[in-house]
N, C-alpha and C positions, 0 to 999 in steps of 0.2 A: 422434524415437523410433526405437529398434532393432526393423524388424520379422525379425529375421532368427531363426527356430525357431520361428514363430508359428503354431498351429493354425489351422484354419479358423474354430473358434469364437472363437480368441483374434482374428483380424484382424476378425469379424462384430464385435465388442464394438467396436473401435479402429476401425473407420468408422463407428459409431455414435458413436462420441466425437467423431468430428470433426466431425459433420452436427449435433451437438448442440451443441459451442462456436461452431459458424460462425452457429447458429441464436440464442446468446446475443449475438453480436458484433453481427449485422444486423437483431435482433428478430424480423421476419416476412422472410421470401424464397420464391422459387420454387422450382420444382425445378428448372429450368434454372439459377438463380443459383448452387445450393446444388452440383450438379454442376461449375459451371466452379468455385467456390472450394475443392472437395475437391480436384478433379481426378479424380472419379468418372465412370464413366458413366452416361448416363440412368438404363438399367436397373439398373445397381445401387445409385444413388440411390433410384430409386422402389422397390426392393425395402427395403432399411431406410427410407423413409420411410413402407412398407406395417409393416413391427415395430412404429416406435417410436410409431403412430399404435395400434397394436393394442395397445401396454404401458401406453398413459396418456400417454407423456412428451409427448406432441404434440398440436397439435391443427388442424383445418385450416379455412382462412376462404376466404369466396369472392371475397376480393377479388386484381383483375386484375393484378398486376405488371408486365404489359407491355402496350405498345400493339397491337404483333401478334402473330398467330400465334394456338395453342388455346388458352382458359384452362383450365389445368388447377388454378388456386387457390392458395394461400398456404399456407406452413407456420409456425406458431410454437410455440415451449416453450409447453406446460399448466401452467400455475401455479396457485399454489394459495393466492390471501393476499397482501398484501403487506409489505415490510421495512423496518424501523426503524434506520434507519443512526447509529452512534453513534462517536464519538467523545471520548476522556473523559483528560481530564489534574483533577491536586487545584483546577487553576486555572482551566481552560476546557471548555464541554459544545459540543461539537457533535452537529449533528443533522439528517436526512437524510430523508423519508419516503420508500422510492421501489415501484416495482409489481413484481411478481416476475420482472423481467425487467434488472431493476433500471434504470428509467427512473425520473426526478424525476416527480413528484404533487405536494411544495410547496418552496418554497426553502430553502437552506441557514438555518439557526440559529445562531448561536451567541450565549453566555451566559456572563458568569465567572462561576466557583466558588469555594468554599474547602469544599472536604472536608478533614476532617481524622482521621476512622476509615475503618476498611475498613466499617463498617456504613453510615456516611452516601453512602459510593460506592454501597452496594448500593442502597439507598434512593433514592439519585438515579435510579439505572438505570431503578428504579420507578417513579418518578414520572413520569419522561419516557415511558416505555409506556404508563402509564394515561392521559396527556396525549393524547397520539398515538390511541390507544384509541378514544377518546370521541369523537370526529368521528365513526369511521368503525365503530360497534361487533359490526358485521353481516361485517365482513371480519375474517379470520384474518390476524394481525398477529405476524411472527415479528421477533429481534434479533440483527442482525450488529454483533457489539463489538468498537473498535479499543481499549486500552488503550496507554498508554507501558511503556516498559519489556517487560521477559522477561518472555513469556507463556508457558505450553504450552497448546496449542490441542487437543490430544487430550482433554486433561483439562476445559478450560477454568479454569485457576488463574492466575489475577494472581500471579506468583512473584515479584514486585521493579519498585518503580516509583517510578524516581529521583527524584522531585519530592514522592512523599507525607511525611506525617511518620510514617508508618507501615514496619516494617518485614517483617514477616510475610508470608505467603504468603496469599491471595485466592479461595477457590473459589467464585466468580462464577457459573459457570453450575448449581452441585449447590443454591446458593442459590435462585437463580432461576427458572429451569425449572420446579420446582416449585412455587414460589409463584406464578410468573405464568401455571403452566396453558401452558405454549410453547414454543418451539425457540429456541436461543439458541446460536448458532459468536461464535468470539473471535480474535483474534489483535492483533497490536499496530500499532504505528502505523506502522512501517516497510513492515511486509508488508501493510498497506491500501492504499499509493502505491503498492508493484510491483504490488497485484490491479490497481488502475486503470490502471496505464500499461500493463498487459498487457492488459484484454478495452476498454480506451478508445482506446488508441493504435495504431494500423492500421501506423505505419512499423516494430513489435515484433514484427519475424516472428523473431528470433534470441534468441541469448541477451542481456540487458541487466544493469544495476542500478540501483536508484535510494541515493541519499544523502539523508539529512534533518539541514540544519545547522540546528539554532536551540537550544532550550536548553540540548539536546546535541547529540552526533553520531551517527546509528545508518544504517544499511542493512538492504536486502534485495538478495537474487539469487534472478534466475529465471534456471534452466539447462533446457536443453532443455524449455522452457513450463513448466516445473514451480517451485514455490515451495521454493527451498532453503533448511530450516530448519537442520538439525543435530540432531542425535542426541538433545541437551537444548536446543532449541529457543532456543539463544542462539547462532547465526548472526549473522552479520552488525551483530557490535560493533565497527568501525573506529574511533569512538571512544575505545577502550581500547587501541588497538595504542599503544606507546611512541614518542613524537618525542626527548623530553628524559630520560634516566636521572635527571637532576640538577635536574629540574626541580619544579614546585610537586607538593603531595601531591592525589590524586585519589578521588571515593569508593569506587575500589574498591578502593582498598587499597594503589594502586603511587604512584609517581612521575610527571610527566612525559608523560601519555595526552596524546593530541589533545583531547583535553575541557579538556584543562586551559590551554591554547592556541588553541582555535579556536572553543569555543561562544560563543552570543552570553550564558551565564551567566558563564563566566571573562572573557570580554571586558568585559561590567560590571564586574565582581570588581577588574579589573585597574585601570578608570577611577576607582573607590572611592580604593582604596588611593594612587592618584596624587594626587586632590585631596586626601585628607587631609595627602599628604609635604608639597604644594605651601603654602606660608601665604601668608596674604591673597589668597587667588583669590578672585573674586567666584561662583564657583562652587560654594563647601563647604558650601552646605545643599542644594546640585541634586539631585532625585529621578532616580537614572541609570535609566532604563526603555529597552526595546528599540528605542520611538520617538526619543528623544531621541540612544541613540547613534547611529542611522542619519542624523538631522538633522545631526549635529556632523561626520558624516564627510563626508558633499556638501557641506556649509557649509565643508570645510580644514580645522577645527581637529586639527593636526600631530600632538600627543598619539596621538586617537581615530585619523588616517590610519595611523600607525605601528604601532600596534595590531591594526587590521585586515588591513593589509597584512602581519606577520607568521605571524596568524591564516590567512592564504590562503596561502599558502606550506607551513605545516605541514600542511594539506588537502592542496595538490598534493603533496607526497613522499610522503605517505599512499597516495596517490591512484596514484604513480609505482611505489611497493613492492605493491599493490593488484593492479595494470595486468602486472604482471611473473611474480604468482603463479597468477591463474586468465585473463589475457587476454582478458578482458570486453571487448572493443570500443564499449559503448555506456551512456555513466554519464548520470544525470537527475540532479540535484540542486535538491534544494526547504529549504523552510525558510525564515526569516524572513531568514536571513542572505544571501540571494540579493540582495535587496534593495538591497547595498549595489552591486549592477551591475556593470558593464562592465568597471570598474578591478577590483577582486575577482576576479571569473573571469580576467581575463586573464593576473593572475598565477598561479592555478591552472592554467592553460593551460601556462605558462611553466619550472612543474616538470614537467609527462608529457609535453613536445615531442620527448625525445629516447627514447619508448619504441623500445625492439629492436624487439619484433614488426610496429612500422613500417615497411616498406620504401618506396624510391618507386617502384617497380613493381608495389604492393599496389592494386589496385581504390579508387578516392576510395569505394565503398560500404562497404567492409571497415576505412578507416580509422579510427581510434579518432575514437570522438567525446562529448566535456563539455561538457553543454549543461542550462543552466535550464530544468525540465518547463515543459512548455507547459499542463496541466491544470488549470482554474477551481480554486476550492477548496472548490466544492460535487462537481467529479467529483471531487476527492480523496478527500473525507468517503464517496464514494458505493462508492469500490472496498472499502471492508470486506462491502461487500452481494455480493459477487461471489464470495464463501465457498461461500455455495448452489451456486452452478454448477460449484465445484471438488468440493465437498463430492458432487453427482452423478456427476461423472467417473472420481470417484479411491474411490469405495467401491464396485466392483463393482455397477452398478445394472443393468449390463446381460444380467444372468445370470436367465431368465425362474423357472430352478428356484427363486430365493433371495424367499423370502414378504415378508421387511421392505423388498422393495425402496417399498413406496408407502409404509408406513410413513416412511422416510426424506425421501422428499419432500415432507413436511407438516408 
């Protein structure tokens, strides 16, 4: 962050932000902790951890952090409830309960689906809340929603979600909110891996992205900590950048997308239309599902390897034209297609080897680096929950004159 023209009241706000994210990161800390991670001094930690303790946001415990010295006590985020972490394709629910801190309370869920209106998504969303609900009916119980596809998260509108049969647009939270009596943030399923690889992942002090190859292709970037959507909230469609002018048709409309080449849905697509050229294979009644191509490609079968391995290729130049426009040094990649391992990425590796902004004089920490997230896939489901803390950061909550500030955190 640029502190350069910054009042004094604007930097008091900005070191509360940071005592606050360091406070979301570590859960409970000290003040000595919370000092050496700002790079604050004492005093002027304990002078905003004397604010943020007097605004509500904090709250302080007596337990000991260190073995020596004074105990001066613990700090942690005051929360208020806990979060219902969701996850939602036409095909699969996932689900997340965790504490406003956003720590697990039970394990990941998941469930297939077959929604086929936009009312039975809503309907699902319900259900899974009053589900959730009923264990616990004495705690306030808020919803952090990942959706597929273009969301706008200001709004909360489902604007397009490639997999429904539905085409319309989705106002999800004007629905909800008010029938469920609750707070409800949204965003998509791309920008739920970067929440997580950002307050999960400790080596994310820079800017990153993450990649999600599996039925399609989509992205997030976080630039200077921040979540870059775009203007109309459809960032990070690489996806849709063109490999082939001349290639198969795509659903948005063009030619040739990386979708149309590297999901693991065209890659089906593609094993379809082979066996059907093929005659007499003993294979033309085979159900091709995402298990079975990943079996066929570690088993050799040449077809499905050649496929994939094109597949990962059209990623890296993606990836190489990516790497050249905004210089991202640090890419994650998840998705079911990771799967296929070692031979996959290596050829991904093999298109961005010769990035420019590589030197061999550049720092081994500064060089670019493609690498499989390392995050369960219960933290992945869990960074949509991590809305709230951004959601505190980034609306002004640190202005004492501004009334809705407790409002918002409930």
């Amino acid at each position: 962050m640029n502190l350069c023209g910054m009042n004094s009241h604007m930097m008091r706000g900005h070191n509360k932000a940071v005592i606050i994210s360091h406070l979301y990161r570590e859960k409970i800390a000290s003040k000595s902790t919370l000092a050496r991670l700002s790079q604050l001094s004492i005093q002027a930690v304990s002078n905003i951890l004397d604010e943020l303790l007097a605004e509500g946001y904090l709250c302080r415990s007596a337990r000991n952090l260190h073995k020596r010295g004074n105990n001066s006590g613990s700090f942690q985020i005051a929360t208020r409830g806990n979060i219902l972490c969701l996850n939602i394709s036409p095909f699969l629910i996932e689900s997340v309960l965790v504490d406003g801190l956003v720590r697990p309370l039970q394990p990941l869920r998941q469930q297939p689906a077959r929604i086929a209106t936009p009312g039975q998504l809503a309907q699902e969303i319900e259900r899974q809340y009053h589900g959730y609900r009923q264990h616990d009916p004495q705690t306030p119980l808020r919803i952090a929603l990942s959706i597929h596809g273009q969301v706008n998260p200001r709004t909360g509108v489902s604007e397009r979600m490639p997999q429904a049969l539905w085409h319309e647009p989705v106002e999800l939270r004007y629905l909800l909110e008010e029938k469920l009596a609750t707070r409800l943030l949204m965003d998509n399923d791309c920008v739920m891996l970067a929440l997580a690889e950002k307050w999960q992942n400790r080596a994310n002090a820079g800017d990153f992205c993450v990649i999600n190859v599996d039925y399609g292709i989509g992205s997030s970037f976080v630039i200077d900590r921040d979540i870059y959507r775009g203007t109309l909230f459809g960032s990070g469609q690489i996806g849709h950048t063109i490999i082939d002018p001349d290639g198969a048709a795509c659903s948005c409309g063009r030619y040739g997308c990386l979708e149309t080449i590297a999901s693991l849905s065209s890659l089906k697509k593609k094993v379809r239309m082979q066996l059907k050229m093929t005659p007499d294979n003993d294979l033309e009644n085979q159900q091709i599902t995402t298990a079975w191509l990943l079996s066929e490609f570690h088993a050799g079968n040449p077809s499905v390897r050649l496929l994939v391995q094109n597949a990962a290729r059209a990623i890296g130049l993606s990836l190489y034209n990516f790497l050249n426009i905004l210089n991202i040094n640090r890419i994650y990649l998840y998705g079911r297609s990771c799967q296929f391992g070692a031979d996959w990425l290596a050829i991904i590796h093999e298109q961005t080897r010769y990035n420019p902004f590589d030197h061999a004089e550049t720092a081994i920490d500064n060089a670019t680096q493609i690498l499989v997230g390392g995050l369960s896939r219960q933290q992945q489901v869990m960074g949509i929950g991590f809305l709230y803390a951004e959601n505190i950061l980034k609306n002004g909550l640190f202005d004492r004159a501004a009334p809705e500030v407790q409002a918002r955190q409930e």
